[in-house]
N, C-alpha and C positions, 0 to 999 in steps of 0.2 A: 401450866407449869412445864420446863422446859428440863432436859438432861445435859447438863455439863460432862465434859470428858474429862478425867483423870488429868492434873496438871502434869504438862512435859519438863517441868522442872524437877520436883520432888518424887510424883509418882500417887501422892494422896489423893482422894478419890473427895471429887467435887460433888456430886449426886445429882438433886433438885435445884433447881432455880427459883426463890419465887418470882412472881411478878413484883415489879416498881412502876408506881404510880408515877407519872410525870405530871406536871403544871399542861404537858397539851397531849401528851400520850402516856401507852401503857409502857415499859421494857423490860427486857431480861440481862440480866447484869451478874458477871461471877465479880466476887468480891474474896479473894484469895490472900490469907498471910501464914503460913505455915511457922512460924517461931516454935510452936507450943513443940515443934520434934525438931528443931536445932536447923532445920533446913534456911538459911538467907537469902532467898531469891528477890526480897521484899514482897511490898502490897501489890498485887495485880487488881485493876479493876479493868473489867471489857465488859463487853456485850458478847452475848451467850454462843451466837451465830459465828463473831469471828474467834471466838478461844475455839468452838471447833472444828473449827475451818482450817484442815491439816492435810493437805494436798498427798508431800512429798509421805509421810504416815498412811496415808488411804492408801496412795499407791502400793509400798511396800507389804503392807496387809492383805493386799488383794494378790499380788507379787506369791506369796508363800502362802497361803490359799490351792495357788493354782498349781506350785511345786509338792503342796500336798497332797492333791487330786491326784498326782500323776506319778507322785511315788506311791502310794497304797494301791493307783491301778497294775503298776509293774509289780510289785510285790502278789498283787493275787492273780496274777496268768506270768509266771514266769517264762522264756522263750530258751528253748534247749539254746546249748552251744551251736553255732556251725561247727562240721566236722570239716575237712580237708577232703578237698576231693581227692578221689583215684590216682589222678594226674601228680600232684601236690605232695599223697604220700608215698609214688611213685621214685618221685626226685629226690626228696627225705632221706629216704633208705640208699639212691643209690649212692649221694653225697657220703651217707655215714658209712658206706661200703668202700670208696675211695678214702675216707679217711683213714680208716681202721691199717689199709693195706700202706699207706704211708708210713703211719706208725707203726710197720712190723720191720719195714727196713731202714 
């Protein structure tokens, strides 16, 4: 017995596959019509292998996975601010000191 993936049309959940006996082999066949919830995609029949055979889906999956990983690692070791060095709030102030004195005359 094989697991089907959730149809990329409707979103209804395929589950089990059984097996089909063939005239020279065994297969696996989704056999898909969703009417019964108003969706129209019509009959799908495939074989098990290509319905979930979803490349561009694996990718993206894997994709935000890894942006998970890496947001919950940042969230549990936060990293202070840089502060400004010496230099940096040296200049700050003296700017806001030439400012100030512009705007007194």
């Amino acid at each position: 017995m094989k697991i089907a993936k959730d149809c990329p049309f409707c979103g209804e959940d395929i589950g089990p596959v059984v097996a089909r006996q063939g005239t020279k082999y065994t297969f696996y066949q989704v056999m898909h019509q969703p009417n019964k919830k108003g969706h129209r995609h019509g009959l799908i029949i495939m074989d098990v292998d290509e319905w979930n055979n979803r490349p561009i889906e694996d990718a993206l999956n894997a994709r935000i996975a890894e942006l998970e990983a890496e947001n919950a690692a940042l969230k549990a070791e936060p990293k202070p601010l840089a502060y400004w060095s010496d230099e940096k709030k040296q200049t700050y102030a003296d700017n806001e000191g030439r400012s100030a004195k512009r705007s007194e005359e």
